[in-house]
C-alpha positions in Angstrom: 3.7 42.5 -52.4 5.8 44.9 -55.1 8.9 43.5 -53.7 8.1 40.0 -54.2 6.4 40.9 -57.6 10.3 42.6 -58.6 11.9 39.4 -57.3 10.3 37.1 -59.7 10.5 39.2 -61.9 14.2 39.7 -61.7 15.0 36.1 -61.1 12.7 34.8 -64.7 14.5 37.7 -66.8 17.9 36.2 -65.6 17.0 32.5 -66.1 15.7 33.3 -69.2 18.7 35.0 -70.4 21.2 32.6 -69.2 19.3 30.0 -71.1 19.3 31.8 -73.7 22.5 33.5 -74.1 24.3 29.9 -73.6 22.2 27.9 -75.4 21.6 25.6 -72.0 18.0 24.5 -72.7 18.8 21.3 -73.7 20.8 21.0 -70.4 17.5 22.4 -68.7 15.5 19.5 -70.2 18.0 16.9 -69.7 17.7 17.6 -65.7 13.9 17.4 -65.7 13.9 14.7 -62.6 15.6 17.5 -60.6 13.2 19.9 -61.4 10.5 17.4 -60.5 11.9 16.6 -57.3 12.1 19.9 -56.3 8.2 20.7 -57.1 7.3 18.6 -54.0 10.7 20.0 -52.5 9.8 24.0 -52.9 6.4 22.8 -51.5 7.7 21.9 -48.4 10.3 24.5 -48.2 8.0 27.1 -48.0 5.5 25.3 -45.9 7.7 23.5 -43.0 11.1 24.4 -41.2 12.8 22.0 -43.8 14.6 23.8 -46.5 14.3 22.4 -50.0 17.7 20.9 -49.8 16.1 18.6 -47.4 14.1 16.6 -50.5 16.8 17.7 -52.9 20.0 16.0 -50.9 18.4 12.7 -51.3 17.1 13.1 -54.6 20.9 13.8 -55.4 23.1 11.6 -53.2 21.0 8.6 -52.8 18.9 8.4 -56.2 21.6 9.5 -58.2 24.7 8.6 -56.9 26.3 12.0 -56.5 29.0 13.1 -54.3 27.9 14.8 -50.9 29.5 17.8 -51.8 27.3 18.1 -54.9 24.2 17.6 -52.9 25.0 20.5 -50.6 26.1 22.7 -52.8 22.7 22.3 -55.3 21.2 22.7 -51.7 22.4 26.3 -51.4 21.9 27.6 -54.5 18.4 26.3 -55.4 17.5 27.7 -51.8 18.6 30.9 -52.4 15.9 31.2 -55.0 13.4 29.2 -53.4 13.7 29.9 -49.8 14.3 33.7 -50.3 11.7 33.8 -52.3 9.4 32.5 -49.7 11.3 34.8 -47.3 10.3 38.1 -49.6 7.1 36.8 -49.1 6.4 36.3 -45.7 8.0 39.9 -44.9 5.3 41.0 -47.6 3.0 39.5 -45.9 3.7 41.3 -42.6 3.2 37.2 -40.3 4.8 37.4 -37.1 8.6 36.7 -36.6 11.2 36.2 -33.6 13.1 39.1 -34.8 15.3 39.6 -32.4 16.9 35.4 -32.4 16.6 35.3 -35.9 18.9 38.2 -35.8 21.5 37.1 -33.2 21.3 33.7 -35.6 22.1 35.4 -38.6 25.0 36.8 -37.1 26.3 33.6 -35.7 26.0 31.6 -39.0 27.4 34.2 -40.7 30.7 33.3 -38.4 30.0 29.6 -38.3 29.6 28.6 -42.5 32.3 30.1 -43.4 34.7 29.2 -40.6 32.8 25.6 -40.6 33.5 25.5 -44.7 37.3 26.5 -44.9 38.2 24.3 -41.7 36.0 21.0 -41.2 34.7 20.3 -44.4 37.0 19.0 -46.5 37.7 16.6 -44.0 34.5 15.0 -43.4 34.0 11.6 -45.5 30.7 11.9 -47.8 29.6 8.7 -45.8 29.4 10.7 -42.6 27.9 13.6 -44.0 24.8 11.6 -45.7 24.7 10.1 -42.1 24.6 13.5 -39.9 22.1 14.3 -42.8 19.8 11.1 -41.7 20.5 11.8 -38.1 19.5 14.8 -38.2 16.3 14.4 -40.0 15.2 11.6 -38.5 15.5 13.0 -35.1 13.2 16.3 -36.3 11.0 13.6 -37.5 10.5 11.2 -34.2 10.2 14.7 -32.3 7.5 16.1 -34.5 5.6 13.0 -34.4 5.8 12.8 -31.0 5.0 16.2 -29.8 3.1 17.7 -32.6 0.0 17.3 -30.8 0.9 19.3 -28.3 2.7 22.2 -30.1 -0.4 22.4 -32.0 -1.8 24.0 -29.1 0.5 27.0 -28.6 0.5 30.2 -29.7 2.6 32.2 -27.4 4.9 34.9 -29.4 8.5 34.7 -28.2 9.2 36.7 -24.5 12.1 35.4 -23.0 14.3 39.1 -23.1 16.7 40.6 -24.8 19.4 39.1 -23.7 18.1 35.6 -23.7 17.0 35.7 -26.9 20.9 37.1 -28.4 22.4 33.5 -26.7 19.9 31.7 -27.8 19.6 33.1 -31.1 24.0 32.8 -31.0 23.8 29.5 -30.2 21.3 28.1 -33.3 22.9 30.4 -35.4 26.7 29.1 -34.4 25.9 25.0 -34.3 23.5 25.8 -37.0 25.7 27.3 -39.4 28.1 24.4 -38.7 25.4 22.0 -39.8 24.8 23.5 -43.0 27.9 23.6 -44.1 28.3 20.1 -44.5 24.4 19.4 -45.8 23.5 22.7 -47.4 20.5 22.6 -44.6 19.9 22.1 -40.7 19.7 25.8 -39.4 16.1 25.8 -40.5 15.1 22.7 -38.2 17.7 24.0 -35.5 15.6 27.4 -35.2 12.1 26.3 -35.7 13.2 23.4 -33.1 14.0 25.9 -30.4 11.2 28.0 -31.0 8.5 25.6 -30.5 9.8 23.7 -27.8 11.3 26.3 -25.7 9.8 29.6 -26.5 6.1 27.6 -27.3 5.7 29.6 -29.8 2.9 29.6 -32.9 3.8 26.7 -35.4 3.5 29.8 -38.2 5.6 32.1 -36.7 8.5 29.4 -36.0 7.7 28.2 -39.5 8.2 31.6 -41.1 11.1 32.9 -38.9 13.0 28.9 -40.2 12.4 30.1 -43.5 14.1 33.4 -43.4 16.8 32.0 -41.6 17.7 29.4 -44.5 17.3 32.0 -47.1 20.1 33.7 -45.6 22.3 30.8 -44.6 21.1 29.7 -48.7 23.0 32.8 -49.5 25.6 32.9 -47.8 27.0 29.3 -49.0 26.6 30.5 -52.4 29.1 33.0 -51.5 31.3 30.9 -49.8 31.2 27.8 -52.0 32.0 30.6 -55.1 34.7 31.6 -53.0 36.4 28.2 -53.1 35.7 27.4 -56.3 33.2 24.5 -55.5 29.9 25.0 -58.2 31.0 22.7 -60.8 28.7 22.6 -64.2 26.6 19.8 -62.9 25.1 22.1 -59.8 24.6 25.1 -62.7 22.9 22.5 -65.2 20.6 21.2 -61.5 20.0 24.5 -60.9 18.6 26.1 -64.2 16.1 23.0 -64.6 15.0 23.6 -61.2 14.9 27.1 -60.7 11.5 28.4 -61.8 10.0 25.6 -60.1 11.1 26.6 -56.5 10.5 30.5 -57.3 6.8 29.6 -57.2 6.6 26.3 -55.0 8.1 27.7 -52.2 6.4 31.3 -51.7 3.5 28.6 -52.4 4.4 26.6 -49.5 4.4 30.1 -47.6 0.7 30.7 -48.5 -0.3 27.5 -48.0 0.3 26.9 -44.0 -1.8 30.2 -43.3 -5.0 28.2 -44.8 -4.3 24.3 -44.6 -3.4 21.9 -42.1 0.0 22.4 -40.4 -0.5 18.7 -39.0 -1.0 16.8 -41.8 1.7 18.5 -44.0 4.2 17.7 -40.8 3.4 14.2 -40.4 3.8 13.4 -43.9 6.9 15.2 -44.2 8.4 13.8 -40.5 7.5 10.3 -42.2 9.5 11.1 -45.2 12.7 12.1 -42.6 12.2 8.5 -41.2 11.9 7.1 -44.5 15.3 8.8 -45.7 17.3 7.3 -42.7 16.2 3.7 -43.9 17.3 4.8 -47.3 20.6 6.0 -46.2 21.5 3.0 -43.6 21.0 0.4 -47.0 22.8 2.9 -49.4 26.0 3.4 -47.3 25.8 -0.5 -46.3 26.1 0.3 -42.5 27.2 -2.6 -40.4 26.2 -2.9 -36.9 28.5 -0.4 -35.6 27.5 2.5 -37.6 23.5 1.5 -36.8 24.3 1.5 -33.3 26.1 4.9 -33.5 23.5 6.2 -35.9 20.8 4.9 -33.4 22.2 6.9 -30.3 22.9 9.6 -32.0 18.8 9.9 -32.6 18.2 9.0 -29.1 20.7 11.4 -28.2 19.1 14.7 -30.4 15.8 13.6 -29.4 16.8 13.9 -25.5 17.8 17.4 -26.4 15.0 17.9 -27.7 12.9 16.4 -25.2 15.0 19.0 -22.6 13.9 22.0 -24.8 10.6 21.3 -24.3 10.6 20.6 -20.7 12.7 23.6 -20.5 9.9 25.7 -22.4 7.4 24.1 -20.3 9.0 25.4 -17.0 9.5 28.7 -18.9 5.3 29.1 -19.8 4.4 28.2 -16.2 7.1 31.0 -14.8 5.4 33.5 -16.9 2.2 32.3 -15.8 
């Protein structure tokens, strides 16, 4: 575990000298609800295919009234502490990975944010991006309620080829990417989604592969919002109050799923993905049009989702 050991490290000696050096601890204390949030937030990183964005999006854009853009920009750069310091620790830890699809999804995302970033986003209204964010989550949620029981059963490792696994892993990583550049998360659910349903594979080893996948995606909007000039002082002040607290809670999370219930940590968080939809229907006022397209468009994700699975099912009886 050295590297994980020099990561923290690393990452406390620069906090604590950026706090220092520009006298921000005041700011640090000011943000404390951030860095509250993102306690239960790391937690769940670390532990489900949901990145931390996925508590800290809300926290920001519903609770307190920030822009969208805000929220998915804090989204990257806490993640990129939290999430790749979960990652560090899972390759430490030598757990199982898809290697070859989270590979082939690296690459794609690596094409897709960027492109995604520079070309779609700054037309997209806040209002539809807190919507795709409720979609989205709320879909993850019904399916995970819904088929948990199930995938609690499987523990095949991914064998679908070479080749199957680079279009596959293209695909999450290109519609993924896409995704998180308007939420600052997504590509975590996307891959973990795919994994259980069509490859059947363990809930730890979809789990962990999710994670690595968002701690690169995490790092790669950093980049790219940098690039255009998008992390005002409000995401750095976010960020500093929050950033110890994810270095631990997420690596945490990591630890966590190898010795406690996968089930009830899911359920509790797919409840919490319903829960946010509600929230964002009453906070965005959505007459019946927009619950009527909100409503398909969960009906709609969970039918792919329900053809992954039967797709996965065929796939497990072939190998059979």
């Amino acid at each position: 575990y050295a590297p994980f050991l020099f990561w923290v490290t690393w990452v406390l000696a620069a906090w604590v000298t950026v706090v220092l050096l520009f006298d921000e601890m005041d700011e640090v204390l000011a943000h404390w609800p951030i860095a509250l949030a993102m306690l239960v937030g790391s937690y769940v990183a670390g532990s489900t295919p949901m990145g931390g964005g996925t508590v800290g999006f809300p926290i920001l854009v519903l609770l307190f009234d920030q822009p969208a853009s805000l929220g998915r920009n804090f989204s990257f750069c806490i993640q990129a502490v939290g999430m790749s310091s979960a990652a560090i620790f899972i390759l430490c830890s030598g757990r199982p990975l898809a290697g070859r699809m989270l590979v082939w999804a690296a690459l794609g995302s690596a094409v897709s944010l960027p492109l995604a970033y520079e070309w779609l986003v700054p037309h997209v209204q806040d209002t539809v991006v807190k919507l795709l964010f409720a979609c989205v989550w709320a879909g993850f949620g019904i399916m995970t309620l819904v088929k948990l029981k199930a995938l609690l059963h499987e523990h095949h490792v991914p064998r679908l080829g070479a080749t199957a696994d680079a279009w596959i892993g293209l695909g999450v990583g290109l519609i993924g990417g896409v995704v998180a550049s308007l939420t600052g998360v997504g590509i975590d659910m996307i891959a973990y989604s795919v994994l259980v349903l069509l490859y059947r594979c363990d809930l730890r080893l979809a789990i962990g592969t999710s994670v690595i996948l968002m701690a690169w995606n995490s790092l790669l909007g950093v980049v790219v919002a940098t690039a255009h000039g998008d992390l005002d002082p409000e995401v750095a002040h976010h960020w500093l109050a929050a950033a110890p607290v994810v270095l631990f809670g997420a690596p945490l999370g990591a630890l966590m799923v190898q010795v406690i219930s996968r089930a009830k940590t899911l359920v509790v968080v797919s409840i919490l993905c319903l829960g946010q939809l509600v929230w964002t229907l009453v906070n965005v006022r959505a007459d019946l049009l927009t619950l009527g397209i909100v409503g398909s468009s969960v009906l709609a994700l969970n039918g792919v989702f329900h053809l992954l699975y039967a797709t996965g099912g065929r796939l497990v009886r072939r190998r059979s």
